[in-house]
N, C-alpha and C positions, 0 to 999 in steps of 0.2 A: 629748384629747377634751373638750366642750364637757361640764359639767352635765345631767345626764339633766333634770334642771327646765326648760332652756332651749332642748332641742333635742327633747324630747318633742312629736310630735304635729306639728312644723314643716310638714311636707308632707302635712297633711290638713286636708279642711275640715270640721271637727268643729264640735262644738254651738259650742264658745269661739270660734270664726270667723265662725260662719253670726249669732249675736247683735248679732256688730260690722260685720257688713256688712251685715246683710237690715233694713230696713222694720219693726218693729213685728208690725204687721199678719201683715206675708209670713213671719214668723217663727213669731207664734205658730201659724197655719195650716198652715206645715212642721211644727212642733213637735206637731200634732193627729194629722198622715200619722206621722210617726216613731212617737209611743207610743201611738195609739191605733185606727192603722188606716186615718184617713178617706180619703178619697177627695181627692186634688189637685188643686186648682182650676187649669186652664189659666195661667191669669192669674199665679198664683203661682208656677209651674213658668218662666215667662218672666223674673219678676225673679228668682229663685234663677239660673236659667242666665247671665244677666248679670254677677251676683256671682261668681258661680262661675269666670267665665269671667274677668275681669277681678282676682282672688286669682291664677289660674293662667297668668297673662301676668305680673304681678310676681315671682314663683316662677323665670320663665324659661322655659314650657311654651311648647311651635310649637304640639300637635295634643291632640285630645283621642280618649280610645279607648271604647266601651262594654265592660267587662274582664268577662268572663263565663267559665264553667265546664263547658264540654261534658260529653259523656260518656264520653270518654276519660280523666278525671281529671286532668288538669291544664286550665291558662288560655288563654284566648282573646283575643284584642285585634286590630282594624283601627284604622289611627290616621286622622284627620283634621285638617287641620290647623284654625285660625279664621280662615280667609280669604273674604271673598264679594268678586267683583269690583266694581270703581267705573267709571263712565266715564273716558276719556283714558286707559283703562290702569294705574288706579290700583286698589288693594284697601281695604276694610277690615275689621279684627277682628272676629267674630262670632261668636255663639251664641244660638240659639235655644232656649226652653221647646219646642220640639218634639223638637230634636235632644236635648237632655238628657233626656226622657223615654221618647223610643220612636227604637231605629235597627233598621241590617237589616243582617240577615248570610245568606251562602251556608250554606243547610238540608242542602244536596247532600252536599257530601263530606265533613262531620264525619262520627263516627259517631251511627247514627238508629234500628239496630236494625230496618229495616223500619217504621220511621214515616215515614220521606221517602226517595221514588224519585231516581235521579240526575237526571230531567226536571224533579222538583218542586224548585226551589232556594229558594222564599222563605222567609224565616225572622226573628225579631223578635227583637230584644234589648228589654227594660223597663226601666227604673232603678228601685233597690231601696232608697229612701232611707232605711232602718234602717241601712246599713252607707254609712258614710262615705267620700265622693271622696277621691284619693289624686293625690299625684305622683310618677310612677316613671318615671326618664330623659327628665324632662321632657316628660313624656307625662301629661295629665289623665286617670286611671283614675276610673269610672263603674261599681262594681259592680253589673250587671243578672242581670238573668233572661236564658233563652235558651228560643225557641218558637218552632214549626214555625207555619205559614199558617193548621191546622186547629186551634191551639191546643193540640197539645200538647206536652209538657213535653222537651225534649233537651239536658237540663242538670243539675247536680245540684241548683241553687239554690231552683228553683223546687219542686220536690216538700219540701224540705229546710222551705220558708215553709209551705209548707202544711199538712206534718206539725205546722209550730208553734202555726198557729191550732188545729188539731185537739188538740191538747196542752191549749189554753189555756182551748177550750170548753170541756171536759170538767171539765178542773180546778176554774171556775170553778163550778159545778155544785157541788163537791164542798164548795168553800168556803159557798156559798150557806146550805148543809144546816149548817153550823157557825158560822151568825149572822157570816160573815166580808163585811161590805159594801165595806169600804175599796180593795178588789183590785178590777182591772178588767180587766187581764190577767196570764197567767201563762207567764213563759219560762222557756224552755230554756235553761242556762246550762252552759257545754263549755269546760274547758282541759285543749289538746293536746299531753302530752308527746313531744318528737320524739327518736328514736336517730335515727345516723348514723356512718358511719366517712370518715376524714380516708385521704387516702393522699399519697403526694408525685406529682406531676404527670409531671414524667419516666417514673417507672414506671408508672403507665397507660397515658400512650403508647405504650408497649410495649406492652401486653396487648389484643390484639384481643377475649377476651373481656369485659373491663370496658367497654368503649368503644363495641361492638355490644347487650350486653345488662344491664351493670349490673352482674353476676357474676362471679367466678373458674370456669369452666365444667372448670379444673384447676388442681390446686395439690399437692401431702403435704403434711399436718403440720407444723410447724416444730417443734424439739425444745421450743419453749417457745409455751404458748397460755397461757389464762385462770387455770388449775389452780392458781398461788398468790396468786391475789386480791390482787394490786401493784397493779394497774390501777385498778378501783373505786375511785372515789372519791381517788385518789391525786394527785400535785403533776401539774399540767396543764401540761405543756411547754411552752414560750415560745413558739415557733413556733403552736401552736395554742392557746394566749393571746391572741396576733395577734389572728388569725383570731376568737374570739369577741369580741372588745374591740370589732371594726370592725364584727363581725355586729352586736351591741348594739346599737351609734350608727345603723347604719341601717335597723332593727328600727323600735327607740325613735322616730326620723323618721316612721316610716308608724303610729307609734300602738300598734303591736303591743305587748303588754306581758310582752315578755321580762323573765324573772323570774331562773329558777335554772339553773346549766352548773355540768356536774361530768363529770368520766371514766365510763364506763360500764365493764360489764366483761368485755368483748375487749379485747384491746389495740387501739389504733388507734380505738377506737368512743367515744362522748360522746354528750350528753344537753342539749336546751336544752328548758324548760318555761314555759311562760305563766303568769300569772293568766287564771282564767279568767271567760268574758264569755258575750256571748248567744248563742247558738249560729253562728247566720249570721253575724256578725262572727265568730266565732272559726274557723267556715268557711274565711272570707275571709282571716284573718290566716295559719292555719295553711297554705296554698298560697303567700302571700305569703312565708313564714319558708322555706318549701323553695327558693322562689327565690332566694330572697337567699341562702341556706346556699352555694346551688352559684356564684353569681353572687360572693360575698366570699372564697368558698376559691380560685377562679382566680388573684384577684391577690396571693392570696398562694402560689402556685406549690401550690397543692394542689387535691384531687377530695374533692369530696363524692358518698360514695356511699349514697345514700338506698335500695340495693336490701333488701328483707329477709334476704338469706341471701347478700351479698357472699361469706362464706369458709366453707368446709365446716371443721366439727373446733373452730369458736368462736361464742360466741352470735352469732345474729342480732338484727334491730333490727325493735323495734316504736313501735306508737304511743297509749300510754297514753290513753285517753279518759274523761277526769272529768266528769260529767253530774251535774246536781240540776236543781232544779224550783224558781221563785220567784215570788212577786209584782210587780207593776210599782211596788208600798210597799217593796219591799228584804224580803224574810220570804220565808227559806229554807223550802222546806214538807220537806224533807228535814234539818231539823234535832231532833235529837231532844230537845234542851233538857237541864234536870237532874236530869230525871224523866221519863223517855222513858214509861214503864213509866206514867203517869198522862195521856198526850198521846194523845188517842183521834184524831185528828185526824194527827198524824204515822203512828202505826200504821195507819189506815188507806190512806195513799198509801204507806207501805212496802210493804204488802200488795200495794198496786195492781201495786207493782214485780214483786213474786217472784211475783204470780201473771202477769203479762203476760212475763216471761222462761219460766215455762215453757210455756206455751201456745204461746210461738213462737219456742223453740230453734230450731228448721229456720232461721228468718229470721236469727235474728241472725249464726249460721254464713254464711248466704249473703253475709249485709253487710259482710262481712270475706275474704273469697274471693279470688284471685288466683292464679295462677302462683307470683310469689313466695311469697308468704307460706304457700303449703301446702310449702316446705323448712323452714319455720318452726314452724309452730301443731304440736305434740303432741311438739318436742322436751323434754330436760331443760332449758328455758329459756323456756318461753315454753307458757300455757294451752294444753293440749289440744284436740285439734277436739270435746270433751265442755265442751256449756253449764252451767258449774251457779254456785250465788252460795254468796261467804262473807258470812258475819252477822257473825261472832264472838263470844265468850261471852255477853258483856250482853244481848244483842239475842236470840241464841237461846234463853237463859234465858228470857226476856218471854215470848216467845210460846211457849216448852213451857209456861210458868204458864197462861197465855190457854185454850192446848188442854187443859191438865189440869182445868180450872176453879180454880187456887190464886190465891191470892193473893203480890204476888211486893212484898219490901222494898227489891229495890235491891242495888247491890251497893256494899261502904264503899270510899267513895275512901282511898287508900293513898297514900304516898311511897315511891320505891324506895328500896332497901337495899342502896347502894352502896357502904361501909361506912371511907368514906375523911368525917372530920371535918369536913376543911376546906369540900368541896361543900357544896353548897345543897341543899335538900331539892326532891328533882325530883318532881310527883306524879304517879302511875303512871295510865295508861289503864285505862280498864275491861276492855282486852281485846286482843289483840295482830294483829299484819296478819299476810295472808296472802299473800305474792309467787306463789303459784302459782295462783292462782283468776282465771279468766276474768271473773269479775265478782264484785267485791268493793266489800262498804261501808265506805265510811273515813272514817267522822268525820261526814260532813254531805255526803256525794254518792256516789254510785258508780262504780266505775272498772272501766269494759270494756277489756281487756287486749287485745284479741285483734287491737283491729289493726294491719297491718302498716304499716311505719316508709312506704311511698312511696305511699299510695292517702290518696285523698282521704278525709276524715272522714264527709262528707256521706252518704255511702250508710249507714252506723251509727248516725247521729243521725237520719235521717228513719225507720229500723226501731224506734229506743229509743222516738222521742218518739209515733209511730203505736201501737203496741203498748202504750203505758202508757195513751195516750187511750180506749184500749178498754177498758182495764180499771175507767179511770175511768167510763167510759159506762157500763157493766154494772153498777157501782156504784152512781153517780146514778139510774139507772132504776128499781133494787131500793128505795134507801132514801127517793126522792122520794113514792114510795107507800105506808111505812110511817105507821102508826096512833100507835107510841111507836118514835120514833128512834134513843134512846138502846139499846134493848134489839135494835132491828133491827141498828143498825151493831153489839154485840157480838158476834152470834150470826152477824151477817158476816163479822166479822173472824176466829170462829175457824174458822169453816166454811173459809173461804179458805186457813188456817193449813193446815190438815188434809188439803185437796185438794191444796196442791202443797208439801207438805213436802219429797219427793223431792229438788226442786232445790237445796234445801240444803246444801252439803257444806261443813265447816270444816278437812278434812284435808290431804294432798297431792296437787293434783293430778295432780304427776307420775308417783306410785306410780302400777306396775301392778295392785295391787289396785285402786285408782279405778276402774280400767276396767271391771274384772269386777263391782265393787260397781254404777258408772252402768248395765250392763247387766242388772243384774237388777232396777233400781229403772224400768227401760224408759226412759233419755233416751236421746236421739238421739245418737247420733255417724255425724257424717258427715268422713269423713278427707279428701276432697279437694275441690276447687272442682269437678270435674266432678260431684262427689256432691251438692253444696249449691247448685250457682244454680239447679237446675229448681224448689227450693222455694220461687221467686218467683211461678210458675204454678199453685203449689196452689192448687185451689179455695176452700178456706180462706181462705189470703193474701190469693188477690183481691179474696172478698168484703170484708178487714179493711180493703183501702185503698181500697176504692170504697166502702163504710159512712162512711168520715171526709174521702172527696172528696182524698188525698193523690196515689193514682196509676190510671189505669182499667189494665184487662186488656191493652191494646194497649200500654201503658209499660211497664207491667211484665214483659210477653213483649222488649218491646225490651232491655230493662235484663240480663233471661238471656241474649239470641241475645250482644250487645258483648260480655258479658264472657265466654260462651262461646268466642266468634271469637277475643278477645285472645288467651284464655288459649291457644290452639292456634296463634296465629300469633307468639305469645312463645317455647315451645316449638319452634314451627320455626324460629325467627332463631338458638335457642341452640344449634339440632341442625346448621342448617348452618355456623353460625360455629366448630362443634363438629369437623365434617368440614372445614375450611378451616384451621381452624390444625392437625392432625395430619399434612395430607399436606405443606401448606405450609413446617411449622415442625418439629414435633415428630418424625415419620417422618424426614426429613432430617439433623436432627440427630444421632438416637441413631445412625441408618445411618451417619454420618461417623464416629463417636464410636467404636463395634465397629470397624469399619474399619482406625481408626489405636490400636486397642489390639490387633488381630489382630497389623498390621505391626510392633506392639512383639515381642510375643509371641515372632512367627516372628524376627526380628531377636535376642533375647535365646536362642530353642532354639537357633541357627547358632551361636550365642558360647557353646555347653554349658553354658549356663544353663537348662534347661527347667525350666516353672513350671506344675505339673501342678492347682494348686488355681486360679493364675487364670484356666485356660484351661477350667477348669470353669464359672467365673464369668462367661468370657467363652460360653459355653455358653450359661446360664443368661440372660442379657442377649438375646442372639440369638434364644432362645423368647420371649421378652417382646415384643418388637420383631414379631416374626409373631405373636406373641397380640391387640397392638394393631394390626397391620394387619387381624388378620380381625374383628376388634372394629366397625374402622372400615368395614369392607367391607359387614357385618350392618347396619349403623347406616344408611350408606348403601340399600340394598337394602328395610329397613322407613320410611325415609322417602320413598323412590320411590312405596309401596305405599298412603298416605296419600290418603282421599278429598278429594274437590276440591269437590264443589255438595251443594247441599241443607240439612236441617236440621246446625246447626253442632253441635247436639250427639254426634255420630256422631264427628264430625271429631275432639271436644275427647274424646272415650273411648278413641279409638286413638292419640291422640299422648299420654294418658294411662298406657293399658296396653301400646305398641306400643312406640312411641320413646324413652320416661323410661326402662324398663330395659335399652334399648339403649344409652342414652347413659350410663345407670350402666356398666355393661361397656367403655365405651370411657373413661370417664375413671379406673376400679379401675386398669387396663392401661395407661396413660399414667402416674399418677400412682407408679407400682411402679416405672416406668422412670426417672423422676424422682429416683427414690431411690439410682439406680444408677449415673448418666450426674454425669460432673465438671459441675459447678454453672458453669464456665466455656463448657461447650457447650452447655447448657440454654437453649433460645432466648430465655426471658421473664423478668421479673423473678418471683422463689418466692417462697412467703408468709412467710419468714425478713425478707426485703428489704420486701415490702410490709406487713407489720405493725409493725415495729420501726422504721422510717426518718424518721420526721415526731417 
């Protein structure tokens, strides 16, 4: 492999390109659109597309794509190529400031949630020149927006920018009020840890559930899962060494700033991490890394399974979301310094934080919602569907001082006491982490936990960065009108303390007590995606994204009905892939399997051999076998019975409360047989072979 120094960034046109190719002039003027907003002069967008386009024929590129983000959660691309015709038959290379600024895509048959009819098909892509052009299989990628004819939003990118300025106003307001002039904007700054599990390719192919829905829809146990902690963190197999060596190299290509890989802890599961960057790049990279994840494991005879809950009975995968807040000067406003406890200025935007998390628990639960990921959220691995935030001691100490009225010294920096000579003196944190909190503060950002390893970020960060702008607004507005500032913003900060102390929890989330404690302190828990997307439609809600101009009522109804529909038509691909490999495969099988252990049987009583315990057990197999066919018959008959039109959320209740415990019953009874039937007549590869093989 080349020097990460020399092959970093080759395949984009980043600032260090656009300087050595663009005009003076046409740079600085790009340079004004990039960090501050303005508005793109025509004129300018023509010699950028020329540059642009003329880097991207050196490179080797035929076509260029507008690469945008529907609302399906994954990527979009039409390619074209740079050909205009010539007379005699001749062509030449081209690109236009029109075509790089605005193209068009069919509105129609993405999903639109009821924003566009199938008659209405016009639809815009924008270009987003905060996030830098790419090239991917010689294809010039153009991160845009995507919008319908009546302007509105069917994408994640575009609410995603909006929630940013809304962020950024606000903030700036706050800064104002703290003699802060130098800022002129304030981003979003997001690095996204990704889980995933590797599997060997051959046995996927086998498995029509992996291959139709992502998941193992059956499996037992293997005698060996997670339970002695070998995995974590442990020597990374050569084979999937490979595999991240090559993901690096062409990560590191498109820019993306893979950072840290290590084994997670399932067997089989792993973990790659960014530095993190401004939100909409980090957007754009994280969709980027899932491609490549699946696109570099192929050639190495493996499957990347990015679903959240690939295997039942070992963790699933999530996706760590690390968020703070900064200057367009580089000045973390989420850093608390070394004297947090005297930074009137940080405690106030922490404030903004805990009071804008619990004001809109309902939301952030919905931001995170899926099919998947509700096998995941409230196991012993992964935050509960209960929103709450860790501080940890330092922090919590502060503001019980603030709310007491005391006076608070600090807490003395320590060295641990490791008690081995020869080390170094390591010095201890103020206060220790919490792996099980939904949203916890670590160091100088926060990290929403909650969501899952295969959904797009965007829907999370345009709830975090919305949600805190309000908080900032309702701040700005109180303290823009005070008489003595200093005294207003204390008696702010602890009233704030005070009103949403609740959200606090520094304990376990996993414990059962949590649950009983978060109910009596009144948060929300909502356990499933059918429970949590209608809270996009609260009236509340609405008003909070039509106050900051992020989404009107008509997006945001669209954004519940998609993820509605998905979730019920995810569920039904798994339900009938469910019914199709039992009659197919499984049914089959064991009926073979009884069969020729009966003809033993009878073969061994005729030789005066009679075997009175296995013909119990062949008994016992034979109930199993009629348990999972009436399993499957139930299963069949409540998906027959599933509604077809109207509002989707009816639909997404009953294949909730209808079908999910019908498919549990048929995969209890499958996987019991599993345990029964010789592993040689077992149709598919078992999670013995598929965890342990790579």
């Amino acid at each position: 492999m080349a020097l990460t120094e020399e092959i970093f960034g080759i395949n984009v046109f980043n600032d260090a390109v656009m300087r050595q190719r663009l005009p003076k002039e046409t740079y600085r003027a790009l340079h004004a659109t990039i960090s501050n907003g303005s508005l793109l002069d025509p004129q300018v967008a023509s010699v950028v597309a020329n540059a642009m386009k003329d880097w991207a024929l050196e490179k080797g590129a035929t076509h260029y794509t507008h690469w945008f983000q529907p609302l399906n959660s994954v990527t979009a691309e039409k390619h074209d190529a740079f050909i205009s015709p010539l007379p005699g038959g001749k062509m030449i290379a081209e690109f236009s400031g029109k075509e790089l600024v605005r193209g068009e895509a069919d509105a129609s048959s993405l999903p639109s949630g009821g924003l566009r009819s199938t008659f209405e098909a016009w639809g815009y892509t924008a270009w987003d020149p905060t996030s830098y052009a790419f090239i991917k299989d010689h294809i010039l990628c153009i991160p845009t927006a995507y919008c319908s004819y009546g302007g509105e939003a069917l994408d994640k990118k575009t609410p995603l920018l909006r929630s940013m300025e809304a962020l950024s106003r606000q903030a700036i307001r706050i800064l104002r009020l703290f003699g802060r002039t130098d800022a002129v904007r304030v981003m979003p700054s997001v690095g996204p840890e990704q889980e995933y599990f590797l599997v060997d390719q051959d046995l996927f192919d086998q498995r029509s559930d992996l291959i139709f829905t992502g998941r193992t829809l059956f499996g037992a146990k293997a005698p060996k899962g997670q339970e002695l902690g070998d995995h974590f963190f442990g020597t990374i197999p050569s084979r999937v060494q490979a595999f991240m060596a090559e993901l690096n190299e062409e990560l590191w290509k498109l820019g993306v700033l893979a950072k840290t890989e290590h084994n997670e802890t399932a067997p089989a599961q792993h973990e790659m991490a960014p530095i993190y960057t401004i939100a909409n790049v980090a957007c754009d990279h994280n969709q980027l890394t899932m491609e490549m994840m699946k696109k570099v494991a192929r050639k190495h005879h493996l499957v990347c399974l990015l679903h959240e809950k690939p295997f039942a009975g070992v963790n699933g995968s999530g996706k760590h979301n690390n968020w703070s807040m900064s200057t367009d000067t580089g000045y973390n406003l989420l850093n608390p310094g070394d004297s947090p406890h005297e930074s009137a200025q940080f405690l106030l935007f922490l404030v903004s934080v805990i009071k804008a998390v619990d004001d809109y628990q309902d939301l952030l639960r919905a931001s995170v919602a899926s099919a998947g990921n509700d096998h995941r959220l409230g196991g012993c691995e992964a935050p509960p569907a209960i929103i709450s935030i860790f501080l940890g001691d330092e922090l919590t100490e502060i503001l019980d001082s603030l709310e007491a009225g005391k006076d608070y010294s600090g807490r003395e920096k320590t060295d641990m006491a490791i008690g081995v000579q020869a080390l170094p003196k390591i010095p201890k944190d103020t206060t220790d982490r919490n792996r099980t909190s939904p949203f916890a503060f670590t160091g100088n950002k926060f990290e929403f936990r909650s969501l899952g390893s295969a959904a797009s970020i965007s829907d999370a960060n345009v709830v975090l960065n919305t949600i805190v702008a309000e908080s900032l607004r309702l701040f700005a507005d109180e303290l823009e009108k005070a008489d003595d500032f200093r005294q207003a913003l204390h008696e702010l900060i602890v009233r704030e303390i005070r009103a949403h102390r609740r959200i606090l929890f520094n304990g376990n989330n996993y414990a059962d007590e949590w649950v009983q404690e978060a109910a009596r302190r009144g948060l929300t828990r909502l356990e499933s995606t059918v429970d949590a997307l209608p809270c996009y439609t609260a009236e509340k809600n609405i008003a909070l994204f039509k106050t900051h101009r992020v989404l009107t009522a008509a997006e945001l109804r669209s954004r519940r009905d998609i993820g509605l529909d998905s979730y019920a038509k995810m569920i039904n691909i798994e339900a009938e892939t469910m019914l199709m490999m039992v009659r197919r495969q499984i049914l089959p099988a064991v009926i073979r399997y009884a069969g020729d252990q009966s003809a033993s049987l009878l073969k061994a009583g005729e030789a005066g051999f009679p075997m009175p315990g296995c013909s119990a057990a062949l008994g016992n197999l034979c109930r199993k076998i009629e348990g999972l066919s009436s399993a499957t018959d139930t299963l069949e008959k409540v998906l027959n019975g599933k509604l077809t039109d109207g509002d989707p959320l009816p639909l997404a209740a009953y294949m909730h409360d209808r079908v999910l415990p019908a498919m549990r019953e048929v995969r209890a009874a499958a996987d019991a047989l599993e345990t029964m039937t010789d592993k040689a007549c077992w149709p598919f590869p078992t999670y013995d072979s598929l965890l342990f093989s790579v």
